[in-house]
BASE-65626 format. One record per residue (C-alpha): residue in three letters; x, y, z. Coordinates in pm, whole numbers, padded with zeros to 5 digits, always signed. Example, Ala and Ser with C-alpha at 12.3 -4.5 7.8 and 13.67 -1.06 7.14 Angstrom:
2
ala+01230-00450+00780 ser+01367-00106+00714 
This chain:
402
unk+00572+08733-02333 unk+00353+08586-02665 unk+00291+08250-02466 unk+00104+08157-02823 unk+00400+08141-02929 unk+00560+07856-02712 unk+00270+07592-02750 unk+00381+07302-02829 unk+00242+07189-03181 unk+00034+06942-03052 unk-00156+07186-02814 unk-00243+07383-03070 unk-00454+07104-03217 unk-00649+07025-02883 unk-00991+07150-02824 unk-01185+07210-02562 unk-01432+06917-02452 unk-01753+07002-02555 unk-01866+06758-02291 unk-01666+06871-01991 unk-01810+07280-02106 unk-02177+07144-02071 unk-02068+07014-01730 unk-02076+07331-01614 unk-02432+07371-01679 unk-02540+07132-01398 unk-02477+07375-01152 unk-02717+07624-01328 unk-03033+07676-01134 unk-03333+07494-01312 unk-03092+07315-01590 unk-03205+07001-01695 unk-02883+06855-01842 unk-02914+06572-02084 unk-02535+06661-02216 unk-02269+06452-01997 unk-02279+06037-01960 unk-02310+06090-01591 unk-02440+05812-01346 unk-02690+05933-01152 unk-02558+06023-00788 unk-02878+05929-00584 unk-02813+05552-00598 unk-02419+05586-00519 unk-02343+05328-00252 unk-02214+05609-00015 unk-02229+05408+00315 unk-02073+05129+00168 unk-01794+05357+00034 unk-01794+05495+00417 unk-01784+05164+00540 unk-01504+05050+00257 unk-01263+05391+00369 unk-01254+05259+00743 unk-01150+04955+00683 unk-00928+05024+00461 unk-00797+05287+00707 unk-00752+05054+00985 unk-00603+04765+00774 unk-00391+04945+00451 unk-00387+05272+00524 unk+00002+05276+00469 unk-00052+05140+00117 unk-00330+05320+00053 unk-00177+05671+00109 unk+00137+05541-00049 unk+00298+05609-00405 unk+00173+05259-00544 unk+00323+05052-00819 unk+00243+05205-01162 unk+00076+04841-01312 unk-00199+04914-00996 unk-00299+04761-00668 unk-00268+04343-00689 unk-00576+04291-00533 unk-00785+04495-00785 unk-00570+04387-01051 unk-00680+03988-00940 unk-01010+04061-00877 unk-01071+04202-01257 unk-00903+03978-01415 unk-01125+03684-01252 unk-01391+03911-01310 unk-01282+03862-01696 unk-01212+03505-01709 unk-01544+03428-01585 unk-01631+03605-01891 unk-01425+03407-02137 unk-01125+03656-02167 unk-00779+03447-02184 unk-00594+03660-01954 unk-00356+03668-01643 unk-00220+03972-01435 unk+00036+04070-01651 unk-00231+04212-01942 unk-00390+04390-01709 unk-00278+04751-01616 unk-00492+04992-01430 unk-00496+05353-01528 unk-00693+05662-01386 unk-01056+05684-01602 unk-01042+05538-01922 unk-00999+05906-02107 unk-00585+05818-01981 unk-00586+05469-02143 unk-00732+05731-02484 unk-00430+05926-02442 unk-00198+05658-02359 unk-00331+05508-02709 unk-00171+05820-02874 unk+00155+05835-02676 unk+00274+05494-02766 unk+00111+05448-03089 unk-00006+05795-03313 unk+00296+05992-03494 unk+00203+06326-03656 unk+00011+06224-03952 unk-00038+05875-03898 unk-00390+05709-03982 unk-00633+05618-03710 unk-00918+05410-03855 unk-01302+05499-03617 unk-01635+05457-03647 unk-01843+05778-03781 unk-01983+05907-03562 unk-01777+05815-03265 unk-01641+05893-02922 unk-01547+06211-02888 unk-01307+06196-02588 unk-01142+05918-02852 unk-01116+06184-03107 unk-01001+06466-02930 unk-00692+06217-02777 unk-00629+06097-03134 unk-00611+06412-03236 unk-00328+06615-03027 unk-00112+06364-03058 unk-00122+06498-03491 unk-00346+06183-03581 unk-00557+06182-03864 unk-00880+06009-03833 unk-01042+05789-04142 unk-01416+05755-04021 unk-01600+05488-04125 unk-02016+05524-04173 unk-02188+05283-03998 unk-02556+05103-03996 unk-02782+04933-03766 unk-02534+04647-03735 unk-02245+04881-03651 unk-01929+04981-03836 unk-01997+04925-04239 unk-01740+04623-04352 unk-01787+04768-04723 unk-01683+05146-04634 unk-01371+04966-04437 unk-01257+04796-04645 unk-01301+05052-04912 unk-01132+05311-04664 unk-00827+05037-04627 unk-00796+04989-04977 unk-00723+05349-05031 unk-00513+05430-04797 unk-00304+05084-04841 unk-00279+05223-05230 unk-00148+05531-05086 unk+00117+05380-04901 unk-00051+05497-04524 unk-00105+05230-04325 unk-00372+05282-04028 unk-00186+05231-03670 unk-00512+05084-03519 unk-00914+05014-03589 unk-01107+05213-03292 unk-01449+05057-03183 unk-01706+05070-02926 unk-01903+04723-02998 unk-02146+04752-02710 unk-02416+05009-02713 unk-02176+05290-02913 unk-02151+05626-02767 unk-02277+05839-02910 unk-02521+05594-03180 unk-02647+05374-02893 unk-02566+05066-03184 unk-02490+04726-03033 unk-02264+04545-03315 unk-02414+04222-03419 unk-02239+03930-03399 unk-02268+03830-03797 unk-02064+04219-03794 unk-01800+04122-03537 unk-01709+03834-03708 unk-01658+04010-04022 unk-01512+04283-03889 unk-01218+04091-03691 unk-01163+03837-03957 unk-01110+04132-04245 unk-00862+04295-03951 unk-00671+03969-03880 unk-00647+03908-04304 unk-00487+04308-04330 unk-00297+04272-03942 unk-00500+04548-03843 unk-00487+04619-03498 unk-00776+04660-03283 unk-00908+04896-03011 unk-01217+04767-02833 unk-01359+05063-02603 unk-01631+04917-02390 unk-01725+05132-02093 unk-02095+05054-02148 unk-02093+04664-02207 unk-02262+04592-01885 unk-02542+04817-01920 unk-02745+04563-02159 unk-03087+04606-02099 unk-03247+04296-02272 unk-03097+04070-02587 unk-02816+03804-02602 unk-02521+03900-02479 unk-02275+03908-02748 unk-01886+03798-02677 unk-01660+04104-02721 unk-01420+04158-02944 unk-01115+04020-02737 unk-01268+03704-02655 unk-01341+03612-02994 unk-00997+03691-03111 unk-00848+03559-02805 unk-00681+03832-02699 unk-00430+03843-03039 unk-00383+04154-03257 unk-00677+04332-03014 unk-00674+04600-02704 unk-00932+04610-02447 unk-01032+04936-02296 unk-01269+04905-01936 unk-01373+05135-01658 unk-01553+05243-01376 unk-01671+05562-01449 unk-01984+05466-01566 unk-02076+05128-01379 unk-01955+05271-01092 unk-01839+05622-01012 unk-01641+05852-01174 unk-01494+06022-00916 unk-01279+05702-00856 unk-01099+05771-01178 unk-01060+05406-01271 unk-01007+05215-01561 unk-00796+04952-01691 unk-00630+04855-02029 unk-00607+04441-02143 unk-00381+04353-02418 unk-00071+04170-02478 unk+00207+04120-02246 unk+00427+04321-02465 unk+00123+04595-02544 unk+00091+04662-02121 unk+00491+04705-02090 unk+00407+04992-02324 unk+00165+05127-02142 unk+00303+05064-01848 unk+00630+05265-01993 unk+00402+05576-02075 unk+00211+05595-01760 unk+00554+05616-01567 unk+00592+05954-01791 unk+00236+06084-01707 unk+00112+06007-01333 unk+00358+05730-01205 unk+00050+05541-01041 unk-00350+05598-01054 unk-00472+05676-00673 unk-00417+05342-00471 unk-00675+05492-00244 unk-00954+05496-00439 unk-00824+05141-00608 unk-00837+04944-00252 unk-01203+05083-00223 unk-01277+04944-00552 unk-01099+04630-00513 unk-01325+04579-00138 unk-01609+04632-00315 unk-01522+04359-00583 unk-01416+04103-00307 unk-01774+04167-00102 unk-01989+04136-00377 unk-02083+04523-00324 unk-02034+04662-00686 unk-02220+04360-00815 unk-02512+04476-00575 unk-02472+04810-00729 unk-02480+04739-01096 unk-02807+04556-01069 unk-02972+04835-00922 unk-02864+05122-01157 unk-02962+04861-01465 unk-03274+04826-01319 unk-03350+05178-01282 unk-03160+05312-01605 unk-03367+05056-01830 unk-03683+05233-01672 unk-03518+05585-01734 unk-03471+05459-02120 unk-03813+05318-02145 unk-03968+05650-02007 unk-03737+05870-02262 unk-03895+05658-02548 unk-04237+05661-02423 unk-04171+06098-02387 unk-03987+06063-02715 unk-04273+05939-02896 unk-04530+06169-02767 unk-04344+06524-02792 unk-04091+06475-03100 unk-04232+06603-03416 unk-04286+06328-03680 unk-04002+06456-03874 unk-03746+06369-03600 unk-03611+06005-03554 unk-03384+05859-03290 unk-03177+05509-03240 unk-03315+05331-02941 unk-03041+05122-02759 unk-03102+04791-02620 unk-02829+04954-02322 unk-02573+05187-02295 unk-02663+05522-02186 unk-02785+05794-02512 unk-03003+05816-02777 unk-02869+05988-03109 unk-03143+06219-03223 unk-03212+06279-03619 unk-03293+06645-03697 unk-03413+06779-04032 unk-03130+06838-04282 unk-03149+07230-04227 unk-03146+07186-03876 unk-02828+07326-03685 unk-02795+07106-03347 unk-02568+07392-03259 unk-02749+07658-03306 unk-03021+07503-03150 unk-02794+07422-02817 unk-02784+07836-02776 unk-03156+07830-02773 unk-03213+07534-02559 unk-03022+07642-02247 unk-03186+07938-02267 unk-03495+07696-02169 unk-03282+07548-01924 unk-03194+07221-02083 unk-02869+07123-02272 unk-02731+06820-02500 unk-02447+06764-02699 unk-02475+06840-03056 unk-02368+06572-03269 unk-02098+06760-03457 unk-01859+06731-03150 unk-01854+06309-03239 unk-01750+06410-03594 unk-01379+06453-03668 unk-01451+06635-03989 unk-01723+06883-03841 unk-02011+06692-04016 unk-02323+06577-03812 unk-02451+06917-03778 unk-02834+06816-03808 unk-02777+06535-03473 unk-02739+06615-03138 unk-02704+06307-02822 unk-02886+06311-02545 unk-02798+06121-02197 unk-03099+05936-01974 unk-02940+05822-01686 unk-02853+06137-01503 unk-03182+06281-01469 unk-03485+06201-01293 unk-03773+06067-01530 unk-03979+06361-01441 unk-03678+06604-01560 unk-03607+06421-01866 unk-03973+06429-01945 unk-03960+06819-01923 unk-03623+06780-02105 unk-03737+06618-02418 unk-04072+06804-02397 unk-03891+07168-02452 unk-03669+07041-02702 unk-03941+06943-02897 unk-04075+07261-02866 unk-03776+07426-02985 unk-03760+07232-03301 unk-04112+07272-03376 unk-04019+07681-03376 unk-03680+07606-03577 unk-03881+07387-03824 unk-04138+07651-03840 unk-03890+07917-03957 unk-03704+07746-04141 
């Protein structure tokens, strides 16, 4: 049997996650890994997590071992959304739907919006768990440049224009305001204004990705997206995975009443319900205060992990080399010379025993061959020190012959 032959067209089109691959390298004796946008583990709250389990064992464990209700558990569902109001967000329970990691709320994006050949307007470089969901559902993507204020209104609305002349009309704007993955670029407030007022003038609908808005470092806090607009004409994508941990597989989705139904109607055709297990731990930790406790400490210690990448940035890089440096998030974006294959230069560097993600893999159209992103939160200090140190020393060589 030619099982090639059965895919399903939109398999064909999926690729492997360059991230998820470099995963595999943390197991590697003597890797230093600067690829994945992992927490790190050492300041996971694991007796509190013990603690949360046994209560929830001797008070819910019914519920918790249960099928639950595909919208998510009602306590953590509560809990967020007073989380959010506090904020500013205009919301009740019914925007609110809870689905497992926020790469599902990515797919469920293409399920109930993306056709085969329909538009998808992104930021360049951008996301590429985003563009890899986009993708298999037979999306094409319309990346935008961007500069040190974020996404460029001028190559928008230029991008619009076109396509708008060409009869295809983008399905939905895709954005990560806060701390951008992979640029590090916080949008500026003069930018989100523009940005949302030229979308509301064209009815452009918005996705506002923002796993990383609570890892700001220093600066003002700038409102998001939603709570400017109020809510209207935008979708707001959270999770856990990197405030928190990953292995809960949380995140949630806020939009419109009629949006969530949506959503709600896709999920029932992928997983039925995200793990009410792992929800009623999270949901504990909200009511207790816990995961508040927990977010201080890991921005505490993550700003000091950035400031020592700068300092070792600074000191081994060769002058030729430039970088971004976020005011939060979790990456860097690295600037090679123009020759300079990030790629190619991946094979040599795990052969030192230290990997990144070339910046390519955040391109939909294979560009960004001469950038590569590198992570500063897994690591220790001392390990990204070494890290950065024998990458320069690989692009010193690379420079050299080329």
């Amino acid at each position: 049997m030619k099982i090639n032959d059965l895919l399903a067209e939109n398999h064909r089109s999926m690729q492997r996650s360059e991230i998820r691959e470099l995963l595999k390298l943390t197991a590697v004796p003597g890797m230093i890994s600067l690829g994945g946008g992992l927490p790190d583990p050492q300041y996971f709250p694991v007796e509190r997590i013990r603690v949360a389990f046994e209560e929830i064992m001797e008070t819910d464990a019914v519920a918790a071992l249960q099928y639950g209700t595909t919208e998510g558990d009602n306590v953590l569902r509560e809990e967020l959304v007073r989380r959010y109001q506090a904020l500013g967000f205009r919301i009740k329970l019914e925007n609110l739907v809870i689905v497992s990691g926020s790469q599902q709320a990515l797919d469920l994006l293409g399920k109930v919006f993306i056709n085969k050949c329909d538009t998808i307007l992104c930021e360049s470089p951008s996301y590429l768990g985003a563009i890899g969901a986009f993708l298999s559902y037979g999306g094409e993507l319309i990346d935008i440049p961007m500069d040190s204020d974020g996404i460029s209104l001028e190559e928008l609305t230029s991008s619009y224009e076109a396509l708008k002349q060409s009869g295809r009309i983008p399905k939905f704007l895709y954005l990560i305001p806060d701390y951008q993955n992979p640029s590090g670029i916080h949008m500026s407030l003069s930018r989100r204004q523009q940005i949302l007022a030229y979308a509301y003038e064209n009815d452009i609908l918005v996705v506002e990705d923002s796993p990383y808005r609570e890892f700001n470092f220093e600066g003002e806090r700038l409102p998001s997206l939603y709570e400017m607009r109020g809510g209207k004409d935008i979708i707001h994508l959270g999770t856990f995975s990197k405030t928190f941990m990953p292995g809960l597989r949380i995140g949630w989705i806020i939009a419109s009443e009629e949006i969530i139904d949506r959503f709600v109607i896709a999920k029932q055709n992928t997983d039925l319900c995200t793990s009410p297990l792992t929800q009623k731990i999270a949901a504990l930790f909200l009511q207790k205060g816990w995961f508040d406790d927990y977010l201080e400490i890991v921005k505490r210690e993550y700003k000091v992990k950035r400031d020592e990448m700068i300092k070792a940035l600074h000191e081994f890089m060769p002058e030729e080399v430039t970088w971004f440096e976020p005011n939060g998030g979790l990456f860097f974006f690295i600037n090679f010379p123009e020759r300079m294959n990030a790629t190619e230069l991946l094979k040599k560097a795990i052969e030192k025993k230290v990997a990144f993600v070339p910046g390519s893999a955040f391109f939909p159209f294979g560009k960004g061959y001469n950038h590569a992103r590198i992570n500063f939160s897994y690591s220790s200090i001392e390990n990204n020190r070494i890290a950065v140190q024998r990458l320069a020393s690989l692009i010193r060589e690379e420079m050299a012959s080329i």
